[in-house]
C-alpha positions in Angstrom: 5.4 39.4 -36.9 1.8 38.3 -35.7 0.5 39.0 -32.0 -2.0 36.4 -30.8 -5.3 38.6 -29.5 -6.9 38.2 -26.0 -9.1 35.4 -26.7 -6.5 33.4 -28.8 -4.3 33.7 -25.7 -7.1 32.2 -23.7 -8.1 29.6 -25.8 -4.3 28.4 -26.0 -3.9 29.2 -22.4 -7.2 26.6 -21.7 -5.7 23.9 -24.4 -2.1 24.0 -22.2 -3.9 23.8 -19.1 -5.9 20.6 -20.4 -3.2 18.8 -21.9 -1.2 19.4 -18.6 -4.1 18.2 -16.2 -4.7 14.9 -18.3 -1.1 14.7 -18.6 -0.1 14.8 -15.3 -2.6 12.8 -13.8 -2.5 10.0 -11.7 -3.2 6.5 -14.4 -1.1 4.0 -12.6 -2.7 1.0 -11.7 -1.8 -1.6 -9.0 0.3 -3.9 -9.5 -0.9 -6.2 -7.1 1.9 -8.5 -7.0 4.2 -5.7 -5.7 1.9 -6.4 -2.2 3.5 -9.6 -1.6 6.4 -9.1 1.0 7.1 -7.4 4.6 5.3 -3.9 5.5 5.6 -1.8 8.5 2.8 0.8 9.9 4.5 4.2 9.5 1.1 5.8 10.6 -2.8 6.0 10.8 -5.1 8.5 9.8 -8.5 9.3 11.1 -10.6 12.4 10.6 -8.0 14.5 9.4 -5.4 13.4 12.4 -2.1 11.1 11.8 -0.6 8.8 14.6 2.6 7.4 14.2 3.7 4.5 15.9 6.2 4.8 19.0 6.6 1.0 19.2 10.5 0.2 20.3 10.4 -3.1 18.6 9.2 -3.3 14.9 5.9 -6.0 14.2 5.7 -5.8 10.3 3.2 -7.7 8.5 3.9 -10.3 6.0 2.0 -11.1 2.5 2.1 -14.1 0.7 0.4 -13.9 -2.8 -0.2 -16.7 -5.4 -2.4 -14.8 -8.0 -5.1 -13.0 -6.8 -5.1 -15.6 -3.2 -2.4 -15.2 -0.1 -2.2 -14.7 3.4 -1.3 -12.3 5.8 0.5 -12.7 9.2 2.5 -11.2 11.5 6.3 -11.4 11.8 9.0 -9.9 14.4 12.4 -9.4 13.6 15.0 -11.3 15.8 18.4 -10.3 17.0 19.9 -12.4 15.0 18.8 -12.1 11.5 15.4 -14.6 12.2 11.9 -13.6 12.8 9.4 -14.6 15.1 6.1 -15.6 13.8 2.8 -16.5 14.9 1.5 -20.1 13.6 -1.4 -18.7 12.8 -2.3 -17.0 9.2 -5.4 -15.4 7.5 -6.0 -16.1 4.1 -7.3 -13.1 2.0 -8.4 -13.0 -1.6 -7.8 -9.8 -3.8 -10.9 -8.6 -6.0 -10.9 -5.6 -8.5 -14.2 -4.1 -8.1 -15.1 -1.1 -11.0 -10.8 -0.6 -10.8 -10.5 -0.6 -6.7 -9.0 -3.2 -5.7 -9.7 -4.6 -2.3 -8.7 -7.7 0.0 -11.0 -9.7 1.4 -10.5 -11.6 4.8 -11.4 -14.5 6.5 -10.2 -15.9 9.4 -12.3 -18.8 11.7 -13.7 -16.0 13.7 -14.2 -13.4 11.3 -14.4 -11.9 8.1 -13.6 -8.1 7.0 -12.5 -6.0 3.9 -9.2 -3.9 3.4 -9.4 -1.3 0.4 -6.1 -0.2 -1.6 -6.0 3.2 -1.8 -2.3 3.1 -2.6 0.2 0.4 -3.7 3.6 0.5 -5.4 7.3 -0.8 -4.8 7.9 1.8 -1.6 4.4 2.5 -0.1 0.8 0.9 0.8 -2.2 2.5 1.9 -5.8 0.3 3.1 -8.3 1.7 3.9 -10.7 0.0 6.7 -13.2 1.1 9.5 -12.7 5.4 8.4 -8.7 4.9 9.2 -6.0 5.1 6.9 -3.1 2.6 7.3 0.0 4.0 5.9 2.9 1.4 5.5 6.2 1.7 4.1 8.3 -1.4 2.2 11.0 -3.2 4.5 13.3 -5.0 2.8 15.0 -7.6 5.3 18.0 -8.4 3.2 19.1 -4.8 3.7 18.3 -4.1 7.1 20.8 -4.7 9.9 20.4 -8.1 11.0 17.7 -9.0 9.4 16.8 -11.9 7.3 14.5 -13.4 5.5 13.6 -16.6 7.3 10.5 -16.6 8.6 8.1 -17.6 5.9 6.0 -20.8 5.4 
């Protein structure tokens, strides 16, 4: 029976801890259709401090995406399984920029930029003005009382 020595150890310790770090980390890419549908603010982050909403009645915001163009608005859920919306919208336009993706505004009185820093089936995170805006998925079909029905 063989014993490894000090510095095979090491060197097989160092090849383990490489294949695990490339391993494990984090190559998902957006999928940047999964931002199309209803979001909720679960909380903003600024220099190191969260806030979490205490609102008593939900806003969420809406996205509509047809390829990398959509708009953005917001929508209240109703008693009744209906939600209230503004008539208003703002388009947006999604650019990749060196693999960050970011949304680009425009509405009649301004324009501003939103960075992804997270985006998947359950959770979103832009960036914009040093704050973090953490949202979580709402699915209207499976809350109580809620419907889809307030789309253009």
């Amino acid at each position: 029976m063989k014993f490894l020595s000090s510095k095979e150890i090491k060197k097989t310790a160092l090849v383990l801890l490489l294949f695990l770090f490339v391993g494990c980390g984090d190559h998902s890419k957006v999928i940047i259709e999964q931002l199309e549908g209803y979001w909720e603010i679960d909380s903003v982050e600024q220099k190191g401090e969260v806030f979490k909403s205490n609102q008593k009645t939900p806003l969420y915001d809406y996205y509509f995406l047809d390829k990398n163009k959509g708009f953005y608005k917001k929508v209240a859920p109703l008693l009744y399984g209906n939600f209230q919306t503004s008539e208003s919208s703002i388009a947006f336009e999604v650019r990749e920029e060196k693999g960050i993706f970011k949304l680009y505004f425009t509405s009649p009185w301004s324009s501003w930029q939103k960075t992804i820093q997270t985006l998947n089936a359950e959770q979103l995170v832009l960036f914009h003005q040093g704050r973090n805006f953490n949202y979580k998925r709402v699915n209207p079909k499976n809350a109580i009382n809620k419907n889809e029905s307030g789309e253009e």
